[in-house]
C-alpha positions in Angstrom: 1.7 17.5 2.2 0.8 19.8 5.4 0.8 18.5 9.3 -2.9 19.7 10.3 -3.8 19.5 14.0 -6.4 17.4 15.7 -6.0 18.5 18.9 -2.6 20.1 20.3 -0.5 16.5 20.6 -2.0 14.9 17.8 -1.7 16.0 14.3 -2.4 14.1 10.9 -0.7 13.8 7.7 -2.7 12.7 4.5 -1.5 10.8 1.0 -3.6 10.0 -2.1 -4.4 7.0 -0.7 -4.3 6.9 3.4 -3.2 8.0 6.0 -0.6 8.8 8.8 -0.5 10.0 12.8 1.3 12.1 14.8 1.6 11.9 18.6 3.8 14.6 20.4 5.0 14.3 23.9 7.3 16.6 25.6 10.1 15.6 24.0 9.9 13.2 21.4 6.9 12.2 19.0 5.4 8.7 18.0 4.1 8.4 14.3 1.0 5.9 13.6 1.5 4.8 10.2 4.2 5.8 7.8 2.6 6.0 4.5 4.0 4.9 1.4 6.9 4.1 -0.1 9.1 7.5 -1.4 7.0 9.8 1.2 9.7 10.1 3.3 10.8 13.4 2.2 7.3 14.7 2.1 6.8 13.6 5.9 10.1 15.4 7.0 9.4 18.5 5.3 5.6 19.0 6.5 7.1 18.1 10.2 9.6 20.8 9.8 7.4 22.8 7.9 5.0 22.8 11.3 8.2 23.8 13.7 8.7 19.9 14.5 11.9 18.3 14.6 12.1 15.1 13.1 14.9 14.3 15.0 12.7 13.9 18.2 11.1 10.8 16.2 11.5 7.9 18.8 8.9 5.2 17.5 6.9 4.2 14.1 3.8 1.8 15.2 2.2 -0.2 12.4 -1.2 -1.0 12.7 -0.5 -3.3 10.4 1.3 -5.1 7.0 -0.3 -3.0 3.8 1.9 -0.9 2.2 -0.2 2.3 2.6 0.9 2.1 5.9 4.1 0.4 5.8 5.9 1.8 2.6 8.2 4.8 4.4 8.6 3.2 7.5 12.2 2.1 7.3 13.4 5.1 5.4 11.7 7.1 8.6 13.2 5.1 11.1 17.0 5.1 9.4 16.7 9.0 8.8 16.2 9.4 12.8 16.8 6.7 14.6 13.3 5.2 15.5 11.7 2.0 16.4 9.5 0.1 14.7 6.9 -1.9 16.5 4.0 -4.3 14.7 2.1 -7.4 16.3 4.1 -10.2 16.2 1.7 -11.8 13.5 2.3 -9.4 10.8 5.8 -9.0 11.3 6.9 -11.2 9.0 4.7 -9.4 6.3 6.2 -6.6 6.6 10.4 -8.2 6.8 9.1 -9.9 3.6 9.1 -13.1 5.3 5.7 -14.0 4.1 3.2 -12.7 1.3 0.7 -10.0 2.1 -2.7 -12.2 2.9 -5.4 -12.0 0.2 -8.4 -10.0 1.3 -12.3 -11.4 1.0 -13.4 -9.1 -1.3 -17.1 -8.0 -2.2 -18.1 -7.1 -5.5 -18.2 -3.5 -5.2 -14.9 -4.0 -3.1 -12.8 -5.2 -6.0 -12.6 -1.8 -8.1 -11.4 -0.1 -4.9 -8.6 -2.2 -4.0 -7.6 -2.5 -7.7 -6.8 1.4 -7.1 -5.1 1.0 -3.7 -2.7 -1.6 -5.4 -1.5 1.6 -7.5 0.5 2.7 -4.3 4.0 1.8 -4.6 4.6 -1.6 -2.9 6.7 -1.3 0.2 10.2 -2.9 0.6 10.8 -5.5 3.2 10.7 -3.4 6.1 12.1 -4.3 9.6 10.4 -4.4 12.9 12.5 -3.7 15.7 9.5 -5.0 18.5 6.6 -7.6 18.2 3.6 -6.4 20.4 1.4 -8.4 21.7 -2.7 -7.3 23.1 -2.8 -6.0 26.2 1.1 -4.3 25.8 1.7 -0.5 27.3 4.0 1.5 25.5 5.9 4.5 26.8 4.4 7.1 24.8 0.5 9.5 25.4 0.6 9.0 28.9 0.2 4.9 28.5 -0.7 3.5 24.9 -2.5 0.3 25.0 -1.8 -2.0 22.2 -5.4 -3.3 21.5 -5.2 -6.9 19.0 -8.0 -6.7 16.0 -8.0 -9.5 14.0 -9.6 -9.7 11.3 -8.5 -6.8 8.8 -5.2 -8.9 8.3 -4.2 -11.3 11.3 -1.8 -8.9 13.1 -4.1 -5.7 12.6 -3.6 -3.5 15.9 -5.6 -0.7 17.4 -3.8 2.0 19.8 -5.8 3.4 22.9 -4.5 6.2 24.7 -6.9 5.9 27.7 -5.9 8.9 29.5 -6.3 11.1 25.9 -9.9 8.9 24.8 -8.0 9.0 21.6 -8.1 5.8 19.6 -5.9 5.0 16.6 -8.1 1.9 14.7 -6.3 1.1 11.7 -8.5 -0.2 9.2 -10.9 -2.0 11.1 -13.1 1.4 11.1 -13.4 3.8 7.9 -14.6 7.4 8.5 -15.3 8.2 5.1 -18.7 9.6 5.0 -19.5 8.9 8.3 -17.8 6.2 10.7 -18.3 2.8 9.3 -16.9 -0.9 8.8 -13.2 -1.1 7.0 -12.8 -2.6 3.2 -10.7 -5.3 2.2 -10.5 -7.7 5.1 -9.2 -11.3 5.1 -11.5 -12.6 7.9 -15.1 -9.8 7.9 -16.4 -12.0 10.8 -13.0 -11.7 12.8 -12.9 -7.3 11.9 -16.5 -6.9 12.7 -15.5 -8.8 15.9 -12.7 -6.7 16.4 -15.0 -3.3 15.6 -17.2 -4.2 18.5 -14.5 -4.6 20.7 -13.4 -1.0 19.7 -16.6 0.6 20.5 -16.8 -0.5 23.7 -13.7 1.5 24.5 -15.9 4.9 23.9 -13.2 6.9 22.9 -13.6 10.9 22.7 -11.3 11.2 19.3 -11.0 8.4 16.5 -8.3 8.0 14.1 -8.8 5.9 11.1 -6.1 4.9 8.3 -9.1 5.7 5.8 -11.3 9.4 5.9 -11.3 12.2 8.9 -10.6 12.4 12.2 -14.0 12.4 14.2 -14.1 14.5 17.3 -17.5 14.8 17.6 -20.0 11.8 19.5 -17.1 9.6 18.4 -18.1 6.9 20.6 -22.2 6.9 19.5 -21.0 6.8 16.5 -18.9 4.0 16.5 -20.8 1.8 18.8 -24.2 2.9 16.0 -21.4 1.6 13.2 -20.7 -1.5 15.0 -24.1 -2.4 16.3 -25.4 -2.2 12.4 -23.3 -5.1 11.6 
């Protein structure tokens, strides 16, 4: 696993299946994602592999309960002392408090999550802070924690206004080309929340599934979104 740059703050790391962020500030570094279960010593290595410290990790944000994105998260945190944060609806997901909602699948959906169900499950995992929409967090100059419904109930987005970088989750793919996320529990509620992200126009978009796009970003989203 290598640590490849996005732009100088913002690096990602990738797993067979998904996907992980990495925000640097002077000083410490926020992680978007944590990837699954037993990557833990992977993540450390290609941090310190890349001349950063994981000892400057301060917070893990969950965008939200599936365990491609939950599964290392408490080994991370205990490792280095960070924070984990999650909307206050999937938090108890991802304690274990309650079962990991059944997605609406399409037909040609069903053979694709069979294989994302080969990730290791995660372990009840705890959150340290419920967020709410609307909530600023101390980290890339002002991160707005942006509610999207939809792919589960407590799926988040992160905007970093003053960046035009936006972290969607699953609610956007960019796997050949920037397009509508798989597996949701409510399609009407994601597609909902897609539109909402596309009017935030953001320069740089992050998605838990395919590449980082930093090119017309925001055309291409809102052209996703509007062909819904």
């Amino acid at each position: 696993m290598d640590l490849l740059g996005i732009t100088p703050r913002l690096h990602v790391l990738r797993f067979s299946v998904g996907q992980a962020f990495l925000w640097q500030d002077d000083g410490e570094l926020t992680l978007i994602d944590a990837g699954w279960t037993g990557a833990a010593p992977e993540i450390e290595a290609a941090l310190r592999g890349a001349g950063v410290d994981p000892a400057r990790l301060r917070r893990i944000i969950l965008t939200h309960c599936h365990r491609d994105h939950v599964g290392s998260a408490g080994e991370l945190a205990d490792r280095f002392g960070a924070e984990i944060l999650a909307h206050r609806l999937d938090a108890p997901v991802i304690r274990g408090e309650a079962p990991v909602p059944e997605p609406m699948l399409l037909d040609w959906e069903i053979p694709l999550h069979a294989h994302g169900l080969t990730v290791p499950e995660a372990p009840p995992t705890r959150v340290d802070r419920e967020l709410e929409d609307g909530d600023v967090l101390d980290f890339g100059d002002g991160a707005v924690v942006v509610h999207t419904p939809g792919h589960t109930d407590g799926s988040i987005a992160i905007h970093l206004p003053r960046h035009d970088v936006l972290f969607t989750g699953d609610t956007v793919a960019s796997v050949q080309g920037v397009t509508f996320g798989v597996f949701h529990v409510d399609r009407e509620r994601a597609m909902a929340s897609m539109r909402r992200l596309s009017d935030l126009k953001p320069s740089v978009i992050c998605c838990g599934h395919g590449d980082p796009v930093t090119e017309e970003a925001a055309s291409r989203l809102e052209a996703a979104a509007g062909s819904r």
